[in-house]
C-alpha positions in Angstrom: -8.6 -17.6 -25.1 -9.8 -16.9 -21.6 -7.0 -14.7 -20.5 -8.8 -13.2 -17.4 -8.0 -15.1 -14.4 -5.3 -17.2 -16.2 -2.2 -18.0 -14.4 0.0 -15.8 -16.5 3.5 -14.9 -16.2 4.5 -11.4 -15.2 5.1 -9.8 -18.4 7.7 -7.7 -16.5 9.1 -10.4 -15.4 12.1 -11.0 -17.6 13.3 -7.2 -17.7 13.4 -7.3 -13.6 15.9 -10.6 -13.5 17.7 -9.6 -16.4 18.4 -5.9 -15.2 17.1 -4.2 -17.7 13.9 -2.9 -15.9 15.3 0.9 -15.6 14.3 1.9 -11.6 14.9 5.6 -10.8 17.9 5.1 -9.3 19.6 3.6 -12.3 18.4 6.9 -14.5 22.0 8.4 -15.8 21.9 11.7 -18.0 24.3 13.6 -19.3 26.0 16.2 -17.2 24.1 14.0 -14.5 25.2 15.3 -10.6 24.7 14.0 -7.8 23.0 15.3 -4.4 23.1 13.9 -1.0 20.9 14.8 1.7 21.9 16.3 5.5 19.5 15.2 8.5 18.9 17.0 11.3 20.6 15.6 14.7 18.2 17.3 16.7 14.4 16.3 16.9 13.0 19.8 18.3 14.6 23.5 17.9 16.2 25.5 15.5 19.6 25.8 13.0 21.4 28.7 14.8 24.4 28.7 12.3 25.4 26.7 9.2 29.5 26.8 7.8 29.4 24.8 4.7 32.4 27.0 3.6 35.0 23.3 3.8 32.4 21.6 2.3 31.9 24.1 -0.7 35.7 24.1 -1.4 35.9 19.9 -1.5 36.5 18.4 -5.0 33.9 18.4 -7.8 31.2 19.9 -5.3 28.5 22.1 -7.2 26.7 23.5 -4.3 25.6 23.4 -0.6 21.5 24.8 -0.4 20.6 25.2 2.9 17.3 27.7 3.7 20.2 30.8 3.6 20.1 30.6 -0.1 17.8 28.1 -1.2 14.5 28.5 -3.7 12.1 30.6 -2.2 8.9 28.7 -2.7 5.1 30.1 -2.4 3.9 29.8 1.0 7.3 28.4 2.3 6.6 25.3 0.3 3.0 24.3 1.5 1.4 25.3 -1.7 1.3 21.6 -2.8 0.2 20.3 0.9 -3.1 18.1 -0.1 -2.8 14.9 1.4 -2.4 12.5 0.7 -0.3 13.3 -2.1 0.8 16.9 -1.4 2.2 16.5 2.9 3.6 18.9 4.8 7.0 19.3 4.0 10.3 20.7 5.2 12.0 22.3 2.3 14.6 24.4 3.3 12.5 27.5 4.1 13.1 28.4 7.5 15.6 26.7 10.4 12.9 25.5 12.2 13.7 21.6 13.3 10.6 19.4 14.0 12.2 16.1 13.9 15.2 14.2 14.1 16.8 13.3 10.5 14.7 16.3 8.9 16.3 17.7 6.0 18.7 20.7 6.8 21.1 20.9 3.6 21.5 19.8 -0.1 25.3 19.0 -1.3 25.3 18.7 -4.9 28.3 17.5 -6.6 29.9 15.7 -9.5 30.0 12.6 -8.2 27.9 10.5 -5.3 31.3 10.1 -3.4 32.2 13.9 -3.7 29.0 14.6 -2.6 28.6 12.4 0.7 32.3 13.7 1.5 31.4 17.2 1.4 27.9 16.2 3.5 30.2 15.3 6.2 31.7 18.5 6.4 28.9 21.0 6.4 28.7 21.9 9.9 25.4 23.4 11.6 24.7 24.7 15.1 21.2 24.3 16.8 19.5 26.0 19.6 17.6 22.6 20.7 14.5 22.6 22.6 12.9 19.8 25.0 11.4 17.3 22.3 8.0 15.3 23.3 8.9 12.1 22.7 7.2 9.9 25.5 3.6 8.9 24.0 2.2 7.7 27.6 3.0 11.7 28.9 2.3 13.7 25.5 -1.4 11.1 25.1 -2.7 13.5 27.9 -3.0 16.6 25.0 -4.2 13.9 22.5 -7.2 15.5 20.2 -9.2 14.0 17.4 -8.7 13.9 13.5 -11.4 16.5 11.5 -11.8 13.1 9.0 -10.4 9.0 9.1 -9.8 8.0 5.4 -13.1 10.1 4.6 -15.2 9.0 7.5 -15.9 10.5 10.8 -12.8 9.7 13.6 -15.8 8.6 16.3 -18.9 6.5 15.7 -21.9 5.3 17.5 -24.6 3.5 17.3 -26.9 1.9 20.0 -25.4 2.2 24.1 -23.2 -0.4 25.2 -24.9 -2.3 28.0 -23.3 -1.0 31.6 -23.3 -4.8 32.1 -23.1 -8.1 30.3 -23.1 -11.8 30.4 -19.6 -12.3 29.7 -16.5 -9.3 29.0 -13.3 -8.4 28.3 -11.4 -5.0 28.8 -8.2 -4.5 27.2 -5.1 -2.3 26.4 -2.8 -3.9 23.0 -0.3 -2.0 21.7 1.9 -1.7 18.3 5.0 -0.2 17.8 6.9 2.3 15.3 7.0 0.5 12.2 9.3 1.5 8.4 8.9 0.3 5.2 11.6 -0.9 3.8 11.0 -1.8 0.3 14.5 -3.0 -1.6 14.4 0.1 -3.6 14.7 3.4 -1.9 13.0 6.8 -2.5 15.1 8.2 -5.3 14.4 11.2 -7.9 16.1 12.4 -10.8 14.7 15.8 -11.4 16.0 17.4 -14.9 15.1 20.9 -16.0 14.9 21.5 -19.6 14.1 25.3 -20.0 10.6 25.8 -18.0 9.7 22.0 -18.1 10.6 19.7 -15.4 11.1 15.9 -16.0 11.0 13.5 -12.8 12.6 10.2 -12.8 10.6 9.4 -9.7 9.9 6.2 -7.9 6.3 6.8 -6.9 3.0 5.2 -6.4 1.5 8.0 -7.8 2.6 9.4 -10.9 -0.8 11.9 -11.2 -0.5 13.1 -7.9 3.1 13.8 -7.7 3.0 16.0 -10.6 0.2 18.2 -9.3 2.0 18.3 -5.6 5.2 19.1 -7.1 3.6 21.8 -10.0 1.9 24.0 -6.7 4.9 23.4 -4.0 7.2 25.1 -6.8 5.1 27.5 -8.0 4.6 26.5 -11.6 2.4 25.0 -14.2 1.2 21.7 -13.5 1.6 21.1 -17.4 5.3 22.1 -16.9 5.9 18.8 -14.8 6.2 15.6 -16.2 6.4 12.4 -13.8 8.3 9.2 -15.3 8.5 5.6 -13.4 7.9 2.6 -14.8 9.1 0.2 -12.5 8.6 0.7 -8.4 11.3 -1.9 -6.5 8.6 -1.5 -3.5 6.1 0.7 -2.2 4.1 -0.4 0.8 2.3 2.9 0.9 5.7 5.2 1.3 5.5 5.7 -1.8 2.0 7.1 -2.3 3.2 10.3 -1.2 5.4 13.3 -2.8 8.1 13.9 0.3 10.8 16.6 0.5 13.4 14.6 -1.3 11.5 15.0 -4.4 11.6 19.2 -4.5 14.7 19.4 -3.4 15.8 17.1 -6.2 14.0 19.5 -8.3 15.3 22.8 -6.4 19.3 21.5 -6.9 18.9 20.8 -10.5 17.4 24.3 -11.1 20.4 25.8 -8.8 23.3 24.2 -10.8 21.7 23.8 -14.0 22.2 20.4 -14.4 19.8 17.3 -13.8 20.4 15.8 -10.2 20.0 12.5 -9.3 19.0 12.0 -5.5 18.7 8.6 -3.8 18.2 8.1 0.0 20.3 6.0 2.2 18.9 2.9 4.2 18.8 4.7 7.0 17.2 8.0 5.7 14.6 5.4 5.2 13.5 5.9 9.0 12.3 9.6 9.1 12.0 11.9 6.4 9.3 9.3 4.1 6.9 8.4 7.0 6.1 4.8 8.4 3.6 3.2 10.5 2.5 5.1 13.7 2.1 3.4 16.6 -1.1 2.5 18.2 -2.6 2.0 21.7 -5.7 0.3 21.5 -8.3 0.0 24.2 -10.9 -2.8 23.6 -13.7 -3.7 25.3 -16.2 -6.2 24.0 -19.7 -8.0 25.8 -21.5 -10.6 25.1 -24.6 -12.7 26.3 -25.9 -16.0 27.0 -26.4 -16.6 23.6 -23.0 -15.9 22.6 -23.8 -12.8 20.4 -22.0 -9.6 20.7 -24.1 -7.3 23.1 -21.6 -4.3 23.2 -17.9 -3.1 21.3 -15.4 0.1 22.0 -12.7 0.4 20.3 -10.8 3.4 21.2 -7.6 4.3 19.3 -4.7 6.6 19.9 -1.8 6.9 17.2 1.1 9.5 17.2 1.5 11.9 14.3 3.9 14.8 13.8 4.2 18.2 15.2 3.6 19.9 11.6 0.9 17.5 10.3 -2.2 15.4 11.3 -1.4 11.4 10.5 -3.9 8.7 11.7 -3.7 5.2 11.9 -7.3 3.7 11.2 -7.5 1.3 13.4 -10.7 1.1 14.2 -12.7 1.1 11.2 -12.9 -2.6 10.4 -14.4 -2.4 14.2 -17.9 -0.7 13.2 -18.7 -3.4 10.5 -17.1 -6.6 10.8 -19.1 -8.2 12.9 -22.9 -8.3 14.2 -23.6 -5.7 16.7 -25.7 -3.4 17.5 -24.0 -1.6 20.4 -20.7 -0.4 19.0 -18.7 3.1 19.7 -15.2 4.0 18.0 -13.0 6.7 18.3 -9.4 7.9 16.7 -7.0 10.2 18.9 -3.7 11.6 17.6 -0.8 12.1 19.8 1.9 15.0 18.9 5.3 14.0 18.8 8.7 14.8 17.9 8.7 12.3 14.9 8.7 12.6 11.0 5.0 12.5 9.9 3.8 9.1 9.7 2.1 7.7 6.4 0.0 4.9 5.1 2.1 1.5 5.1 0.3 -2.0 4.1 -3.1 -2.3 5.2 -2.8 0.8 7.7 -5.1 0.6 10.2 -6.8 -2.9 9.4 -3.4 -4.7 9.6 -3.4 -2.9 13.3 -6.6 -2.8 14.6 -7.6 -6.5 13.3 -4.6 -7.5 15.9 -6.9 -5.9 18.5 -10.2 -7.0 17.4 -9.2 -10.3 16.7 -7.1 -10.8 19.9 -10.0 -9.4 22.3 -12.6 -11.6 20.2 -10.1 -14.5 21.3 -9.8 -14.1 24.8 -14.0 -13.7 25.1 -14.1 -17.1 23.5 -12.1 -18.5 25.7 -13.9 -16.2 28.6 -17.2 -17.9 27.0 -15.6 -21.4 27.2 -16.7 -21.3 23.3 -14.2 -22.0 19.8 -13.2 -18.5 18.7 -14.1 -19.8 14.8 -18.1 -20.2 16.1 -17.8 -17.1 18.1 -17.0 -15.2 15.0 -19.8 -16.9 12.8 -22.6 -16.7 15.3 -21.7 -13.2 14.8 -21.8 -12.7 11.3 -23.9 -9.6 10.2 -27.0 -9.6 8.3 -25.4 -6.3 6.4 -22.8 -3.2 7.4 -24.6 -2.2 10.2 -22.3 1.4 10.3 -23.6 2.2 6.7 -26.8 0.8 7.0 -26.0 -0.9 3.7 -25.8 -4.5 2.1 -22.9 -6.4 0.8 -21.8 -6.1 -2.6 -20.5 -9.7 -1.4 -19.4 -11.1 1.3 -18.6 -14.9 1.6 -16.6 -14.8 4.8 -18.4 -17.9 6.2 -16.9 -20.1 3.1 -13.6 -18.8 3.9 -14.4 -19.5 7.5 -15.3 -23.5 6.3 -12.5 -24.0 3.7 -10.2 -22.7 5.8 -10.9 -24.9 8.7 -11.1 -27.8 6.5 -7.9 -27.2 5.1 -5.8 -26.4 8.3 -7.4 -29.1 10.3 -9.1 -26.8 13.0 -10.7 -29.4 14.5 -8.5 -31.4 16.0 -7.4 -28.6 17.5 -7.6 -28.8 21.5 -8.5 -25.8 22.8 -7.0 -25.9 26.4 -3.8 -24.0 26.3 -0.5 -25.5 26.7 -1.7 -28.9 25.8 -0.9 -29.8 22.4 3.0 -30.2 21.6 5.7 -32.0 18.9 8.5 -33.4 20.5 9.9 -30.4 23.2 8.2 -27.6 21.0 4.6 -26.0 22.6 2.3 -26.1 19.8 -0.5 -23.2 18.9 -3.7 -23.4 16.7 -5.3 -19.8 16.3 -7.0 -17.8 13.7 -8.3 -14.3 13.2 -10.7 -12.8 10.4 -9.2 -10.8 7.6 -10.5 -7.8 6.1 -9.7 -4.9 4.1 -12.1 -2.0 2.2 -13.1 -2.5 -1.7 -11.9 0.6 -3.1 -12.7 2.1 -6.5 -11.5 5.5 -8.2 -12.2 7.1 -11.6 -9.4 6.2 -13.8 -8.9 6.4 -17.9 -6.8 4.5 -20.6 -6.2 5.0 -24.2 -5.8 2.3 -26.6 -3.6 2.6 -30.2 -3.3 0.0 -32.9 -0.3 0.2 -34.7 0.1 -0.7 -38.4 1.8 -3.8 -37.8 -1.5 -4.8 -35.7 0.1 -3.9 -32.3 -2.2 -2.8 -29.8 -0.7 -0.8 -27.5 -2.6 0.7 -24.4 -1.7 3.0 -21.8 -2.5 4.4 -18.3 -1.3 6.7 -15.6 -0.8 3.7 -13.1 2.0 2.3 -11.8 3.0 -1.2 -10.5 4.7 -1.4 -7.2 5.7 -5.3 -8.1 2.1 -6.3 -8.1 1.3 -7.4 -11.3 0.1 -4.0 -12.7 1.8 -4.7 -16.3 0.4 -8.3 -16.3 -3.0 -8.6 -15.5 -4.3 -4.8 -17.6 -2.4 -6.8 -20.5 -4.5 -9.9 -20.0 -7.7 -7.6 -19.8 -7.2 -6.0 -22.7 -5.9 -8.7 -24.7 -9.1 -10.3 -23.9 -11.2 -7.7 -24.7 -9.7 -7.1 -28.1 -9.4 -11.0 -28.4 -5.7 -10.6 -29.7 -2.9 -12.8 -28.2 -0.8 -11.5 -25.1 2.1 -11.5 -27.5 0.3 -8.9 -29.2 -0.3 -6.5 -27.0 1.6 -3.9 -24.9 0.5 -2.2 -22.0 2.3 1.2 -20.7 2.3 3.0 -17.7 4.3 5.3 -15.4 3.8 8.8 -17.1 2.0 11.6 -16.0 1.4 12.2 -19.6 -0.8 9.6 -19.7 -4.7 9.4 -19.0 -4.8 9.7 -15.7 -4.9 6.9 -12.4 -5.0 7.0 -9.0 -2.4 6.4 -6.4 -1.7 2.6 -6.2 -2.7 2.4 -2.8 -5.5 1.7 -1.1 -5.7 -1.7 -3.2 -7.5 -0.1 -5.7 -5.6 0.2 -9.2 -7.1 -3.5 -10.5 -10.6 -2.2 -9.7 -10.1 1.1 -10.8 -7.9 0.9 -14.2 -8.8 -2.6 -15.6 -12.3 -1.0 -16.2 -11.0 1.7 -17.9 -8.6 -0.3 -20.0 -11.5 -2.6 -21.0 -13.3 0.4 -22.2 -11.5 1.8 -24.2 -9.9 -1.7 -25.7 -13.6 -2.1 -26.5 -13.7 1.3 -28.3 -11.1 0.6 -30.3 -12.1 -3.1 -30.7 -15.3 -1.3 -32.2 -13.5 1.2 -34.7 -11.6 -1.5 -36.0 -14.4 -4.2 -36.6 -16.2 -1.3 -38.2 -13.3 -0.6 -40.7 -13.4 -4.1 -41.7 -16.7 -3.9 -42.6 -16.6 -1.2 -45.1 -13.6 -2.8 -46.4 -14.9 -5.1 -49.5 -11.7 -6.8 -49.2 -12.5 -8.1 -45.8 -13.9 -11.5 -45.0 -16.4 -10.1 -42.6 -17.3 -6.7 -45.6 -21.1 -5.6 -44.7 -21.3 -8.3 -42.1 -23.5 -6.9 -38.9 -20.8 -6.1 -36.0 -22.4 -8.3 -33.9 -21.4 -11.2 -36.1 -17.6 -10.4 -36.5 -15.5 -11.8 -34.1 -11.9 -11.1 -33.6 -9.8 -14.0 -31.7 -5.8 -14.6 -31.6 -5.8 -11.1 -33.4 -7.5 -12.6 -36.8 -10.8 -11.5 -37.8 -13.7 -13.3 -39.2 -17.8 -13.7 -39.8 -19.1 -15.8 -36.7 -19.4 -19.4 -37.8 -16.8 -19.6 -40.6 -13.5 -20.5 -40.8 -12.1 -18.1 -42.9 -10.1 -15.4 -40.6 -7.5 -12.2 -41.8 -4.9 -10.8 -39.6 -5.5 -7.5 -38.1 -2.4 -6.4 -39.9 -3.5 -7.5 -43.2 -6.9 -5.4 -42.6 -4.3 -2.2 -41.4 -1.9 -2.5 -44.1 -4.7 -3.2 -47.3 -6.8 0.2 -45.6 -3.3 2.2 -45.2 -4.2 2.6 -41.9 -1.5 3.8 -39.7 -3.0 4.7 -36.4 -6.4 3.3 -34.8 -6.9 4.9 -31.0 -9.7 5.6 -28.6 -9.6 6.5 -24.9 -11.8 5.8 -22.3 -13.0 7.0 -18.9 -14.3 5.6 -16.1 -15.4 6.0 -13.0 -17.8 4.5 -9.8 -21.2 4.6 -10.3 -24.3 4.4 -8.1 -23.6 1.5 -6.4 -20.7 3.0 -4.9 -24.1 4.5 -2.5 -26.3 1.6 -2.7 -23.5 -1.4 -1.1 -20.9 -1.4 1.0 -17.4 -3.0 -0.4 -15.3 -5.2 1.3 -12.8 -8.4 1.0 -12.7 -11.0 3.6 -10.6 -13.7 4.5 -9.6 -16.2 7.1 -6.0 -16.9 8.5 -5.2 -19.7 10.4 -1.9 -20.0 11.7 0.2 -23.1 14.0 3.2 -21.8 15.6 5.7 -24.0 17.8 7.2 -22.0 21.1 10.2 -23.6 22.3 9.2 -23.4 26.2 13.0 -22.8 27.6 13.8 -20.0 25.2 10.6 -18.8 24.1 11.3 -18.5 20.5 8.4 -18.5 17.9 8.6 -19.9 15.0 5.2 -20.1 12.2 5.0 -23.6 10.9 1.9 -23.1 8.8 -0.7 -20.8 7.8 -3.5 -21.6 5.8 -5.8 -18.1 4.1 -8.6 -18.6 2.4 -10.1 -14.8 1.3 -13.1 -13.6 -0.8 -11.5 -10.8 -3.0 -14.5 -11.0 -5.9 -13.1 -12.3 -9.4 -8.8 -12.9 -9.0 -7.9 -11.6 -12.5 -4.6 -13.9 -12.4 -4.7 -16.7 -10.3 -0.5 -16.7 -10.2 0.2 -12.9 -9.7 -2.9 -13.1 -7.1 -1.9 -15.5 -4.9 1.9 -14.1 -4.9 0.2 -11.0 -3.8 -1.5 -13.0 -0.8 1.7 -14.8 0.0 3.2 -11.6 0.1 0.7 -9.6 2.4 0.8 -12.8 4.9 4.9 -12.5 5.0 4.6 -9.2 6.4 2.0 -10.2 8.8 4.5 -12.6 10.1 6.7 -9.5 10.6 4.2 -7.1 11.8 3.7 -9.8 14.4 7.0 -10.8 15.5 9.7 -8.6 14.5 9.2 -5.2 12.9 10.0 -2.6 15.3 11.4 0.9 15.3 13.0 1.9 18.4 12.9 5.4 19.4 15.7 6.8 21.8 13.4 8.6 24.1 16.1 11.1 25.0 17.0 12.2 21.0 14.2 11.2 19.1 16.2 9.0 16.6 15.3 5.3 15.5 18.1 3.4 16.9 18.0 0.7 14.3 17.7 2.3 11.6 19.5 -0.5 9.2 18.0 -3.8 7.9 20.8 -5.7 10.2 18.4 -4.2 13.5 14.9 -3.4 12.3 14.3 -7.3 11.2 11.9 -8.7 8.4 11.1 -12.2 7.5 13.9 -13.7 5.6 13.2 -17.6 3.8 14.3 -19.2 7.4 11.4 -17.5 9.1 8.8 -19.1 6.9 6.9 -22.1 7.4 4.0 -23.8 5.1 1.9 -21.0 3.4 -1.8 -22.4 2.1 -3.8 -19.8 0.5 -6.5 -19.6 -1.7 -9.3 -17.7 -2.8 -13.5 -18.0 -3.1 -13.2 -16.9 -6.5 -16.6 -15.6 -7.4 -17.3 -12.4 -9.4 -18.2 -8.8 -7.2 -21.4 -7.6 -9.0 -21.3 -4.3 -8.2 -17.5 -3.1 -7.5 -16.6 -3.4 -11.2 -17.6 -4.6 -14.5 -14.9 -7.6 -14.4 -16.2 -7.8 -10.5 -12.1 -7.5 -9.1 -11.5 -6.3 -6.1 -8.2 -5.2 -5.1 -5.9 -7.4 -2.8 -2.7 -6.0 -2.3 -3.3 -5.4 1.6 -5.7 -7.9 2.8 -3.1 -10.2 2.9 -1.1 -8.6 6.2 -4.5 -8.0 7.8 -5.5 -10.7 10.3 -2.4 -12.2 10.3 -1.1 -10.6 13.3 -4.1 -11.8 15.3 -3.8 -15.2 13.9 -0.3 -15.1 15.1 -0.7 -14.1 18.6 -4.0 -16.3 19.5 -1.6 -19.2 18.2 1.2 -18.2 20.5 -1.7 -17.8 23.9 -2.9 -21.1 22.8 0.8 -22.8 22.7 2.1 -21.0 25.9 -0.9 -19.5 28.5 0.8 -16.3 28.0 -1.3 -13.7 26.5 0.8 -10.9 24.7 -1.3 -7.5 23.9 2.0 -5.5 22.9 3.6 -6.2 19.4 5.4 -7.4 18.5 5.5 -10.6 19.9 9.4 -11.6 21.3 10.8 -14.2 23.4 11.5 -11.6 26.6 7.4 -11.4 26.6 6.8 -14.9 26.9 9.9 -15.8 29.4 7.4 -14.7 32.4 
């Protein structure tokens, strides 16, 4: 059976919609309390006093920790900081305030109610200072970023002409953005002499443990990391923030384990979210219709304790043919919670401003913006200097088209419409980096013929349980039914973070090693065993399929089990490792895709609403074509919000998100989508991988935005460079 690639259930599935899945939130120990987190109401200054003395004589409260008695941690608590694990925290060291809703105070108590009563009652005193909250004024001091995800923050290759053919010179914008997965950050820390167990929901079991081992001071074997399911993750997950020592720090003060969730709105703050970006474009081109000359310059906000940036213009230096192309990344200091990595950061940005600046030249070059972008197509990355491990962006390109119907499209704005509704036809290119990172499995058989294989991975909702199952079910050739695949432990072989879209790429090799291993060990039991139907038989002519082994070409098979159970074999393991090899030098890795979208603007009241989008994307070998494409719908949904309604609002007096609730800071519900048509080129990457998978979970928001707004200029005349795209900006 061909299980790679197969449109398989989630094998998760069932525990999730039955509610037995166990998320952190629903760990409950023994002598469990509870803790509840107090936020700063200042976003610059200091705590001059703190009276928690009500608060400490409330009902079934434990303690109030606040930096007068709290753990005293090496180097105030920055002995973990390696990002993009280990941040910059505030831990109760010190009563410095650097941002509004910082943590200022643990309550512990016996119950969650006792505790957020007695929250409300510690009362604190600051000496506030004059917060820089006003990016246009504090973008004056801006300075650039030592590295961008590795790579230098500028680039530059060739001059940009000082004139051109045909130009445009532009300024787009994004906002504030915050995750909100369903599940919140939450950490159940239990002490159990020297050792530390965290119930933690975390894209980043491996990392979590280390950050957490050096912030407290103690052995990183000490710490032990559990989460097996992740209600969300979106890249706010990826790191270890303050919640999680403090957690640890109350349960070591009372002596109990404490179970600490945030609320909705300590979602805005204190666990990062997108920064927001001002983008200046300028892009040439000649007669010819080839690209002559990009910039792309990028400022981002970041925190006043730690250096955040938004990537945006990394897709810039390869995307397309160039040879005249300069980038740069500036960060602007704010009074703001540290921002963090949230889907697709920096491509899901900077392709709105790429993609939007390549659609006003076409229409400056009187050209379709689809044959601007494949006259452009590069020979190779022209940044690295180095070939495609694949790239078939010019079949997405022509399936997409074929399948949305991009050529009836007319191009003059304002002139195609259905009934009173304006009606838009746009598109943008998608894109997102290949990543890979060393990873290890183990594999076991049991003696009932179980095989049973684990990683240090985790799965945000993305199929992480499903498709390692089908991989090593296929390598082993045993039924899915047969095989169960753990993860979610630091004890574990280790995994990277699940970020980055790079856990398929990165663990399913891994897993198939080591299945193989094992596969190997057991074939060569059954070999020596004269009571086997494949005794003295060559390995290469045993197979193994629906977990029965045989000679190649006969009929007769014998359950693993029986072969387990006749040798008295109890336990068969092997573990692998793996990591990127030479190639990783020799090609550059990316996805691609294409996004069209159609959008209908009602011209009196300038709402927008998405009536169809059709994706077609180049992501190497899709290792289940149902969990795939839900990962693609999914990435494309947020796009949609990324491009008309996600928005944090800062008060640019206080320095707090005004709508920090999910009844202000809107998402896409069912209403808000149309007609979704994706699908992928599904051929095999050579080089990224041996199963030739690349990772997908954020090229599906990228491009999107673009696709979006070129729809909306083509359906109203109105050309909107700020995001996100409301009614107020098209009522002109």
């Amino acid at each position: 059976m061909e299980w790679v690639g197969a449109a398989v259930d989630r094998v998760d599935g069932r525990s999730k919609i039955t509610g037995t899945a166990t998320y952190s939130g629903d760990v409950n120990l023994a002598h469990m309390a509870h803790a509840v987190l107090v936020l700063s109401t200042i976003a610059s200054g200091r705590i001059t006093t703190i009276d928690s003395s009500e608060a400490t004589r409330m009902p079934g409260v434990l303690a109030v920790i606040t930096h007068l008695n709290s753990w005293k941690l090496p180097d105030q608590g920055r002995a973990g900081v390696n990002p993009p694990a280990g941040r910059v925290l505030t831990l109760l060291q010190d009563e410095a305030v650097y941002f509004d809703r910082q943590p200022v105070a643990v309550v512990v108590a016996d119950s969650l109610d006792q505790a957020k009563a007695a929250a409300a009652h510690v009362k604190i005193g600051y000496a506030a200072q004059a917060p820089t909250l006003l990016f246009s004024q504090a973008k004056a001091g801006a300075h650039a970023p030592e590295k961008v995800n590795q790579e230098s923050a500028d680039s530059e290759r060739g001059q940009i002409p000082a004139d051109s053919f045909a130009g445009i010179q532009a300024v787009y914008t994004t906002p504030m953005q915050h995750h909100n997965p369903m599940e919140p950050h939450a950490t159940v820390a239990q002490w159990q002499g020297d050792q530390l167990i965290l119930y933690d929901t975390t894209q980043y079991v491996s990392g979590c443990r280390t950050t957490i081992a050096k912030t407290l001071g103690i052995p990183r074997d000490n710490v032990r990391v559990i989460s097996p399911y992740v209600g969300g993750g979106f890249g706010c997950k990826g790191s270890t923030w303050a919640h999680v020592p403090l957690a640890a720090m109350a349960a070591r003060q009372v002596a109990r384990p404490v179970k600490l969730v945030l609320e909705r709105p300590q979602m805005f703050g204190p666990v990062g979210g997108r920064p927001q970006t001002e983008q200046h474009l300028l892009i040439q081109a000649d007669d010819g219709h080839r690209l002559t000359g990009t910039r792309h310059e990028v400022f981002s906000h970041t925190s006043m304790i730690e250096d955040f940036t938004e990537p945006s213009a990394l897709q810039t230096r390869m995307l397309y043919g160039c040879d005249n192309v300069q980038t740069s990344h500036r960060l602007v200091r704010l009074s703001v919670g540290t921002p963090t990595f949230q889907r697709a950061p920096g491509e899901a940005t900077g392709t709105f401003a790429l993609e939007s600046a390549l659609d006003e030249l076409a229409y400056r070059l009187n050209l379709d913006p689809l044959e601007l972008r494949r006259r452009n197509e590069p020979p190779m990355d022209q940044d690295k200097r180095l070939p495609w491990s694949s790239r078939k962006l010019l079949e997405c390109y022509s399936q997409g088209a074929r399948a949305f119907g991009w050529s009836s499209r007319n191009p003059t704005p304002r002139s195609m419409t259905t009934g009173k509704l304006r009606v838009g036809l746009g598109m943008a290119t998608a894109t997102y980096p290949a990543n890979r990172s060393p990873a290890a499995a183990s594999a076991a058989l049991t003696e009932d013929g179980l095989l049973i294989v684990k990683s240090g991975t985790q799965d945000l909702g993305t199929g992480t349980y499903t498709i390692m199952t089908q991989v090593a079910a296929q390598t082993m050739g045993f039924p899915l039914a047969q095989v169960r695949f753990e993860l979610g432990d630091s004890r574990f072989p280790e995994a990277p973070v699940s970020g980055g879209s790079q856990s398929a790429a990165s663990v399913t090799p891994a897993v198939q090693s080591a299945v193989a291993q094992l596969r190997r060990k057991l074939m060569e039991l059954a070999a020596a065993d004269q009571g086997s139907p494949v005794f003295g038989a060559p390995l290469e002519d045993i197979v193994i399929e629906e977990g029965a082994m045989g000679r190649r070409g006969e009929q007769r098979r014998e359950p693993v089990a029986a072969l387990l159970a006749r040798t008295r074999t109890s336990h068969l393991e092997a573990e692998a490792a793996t990591k990127p090899g030479a190639e990783k030098q020799r090609h550059s890795f990316h996805s691609f895709g294409a996004v069209f979208a159609e959008v209908h603007v009602d011209p009196e009241l300038g709402v927008v609403r998405v009536a169809r989008i059709v994706a077609r994307y180049d992501v190497g070998r899709l290792l289940n074509a149902k969990t795939g494409r839900s990962q693609l719908l999914g990435g494309i949904v947020m796009g949609v919000g990324l491009a008309l309604m996600e928005e944090s609002v800062l008060d640019q007096r206080h320095g707090r998100i005004v709508n920090a609730n999910l009844a202000e800071y809107h998402v896409p519900t069912h209403a808000d989508i149309g007609i979704i048509d994706v699908d992928v080129i599904d051929d095999s990457d050579p080089y990224i991988d041996p199963l030739g998978a690349r990772g997908i979970g954020e090229i599906g928001i990228t491009g999107v935005g673009g696709a979006i707004g070129n729809a909306v200029h083509h359906a109203t005349g109105v050309r909107v460079r700020d995001l996100p795209i409301t009614l107020d900006k098209l009522l002109t």
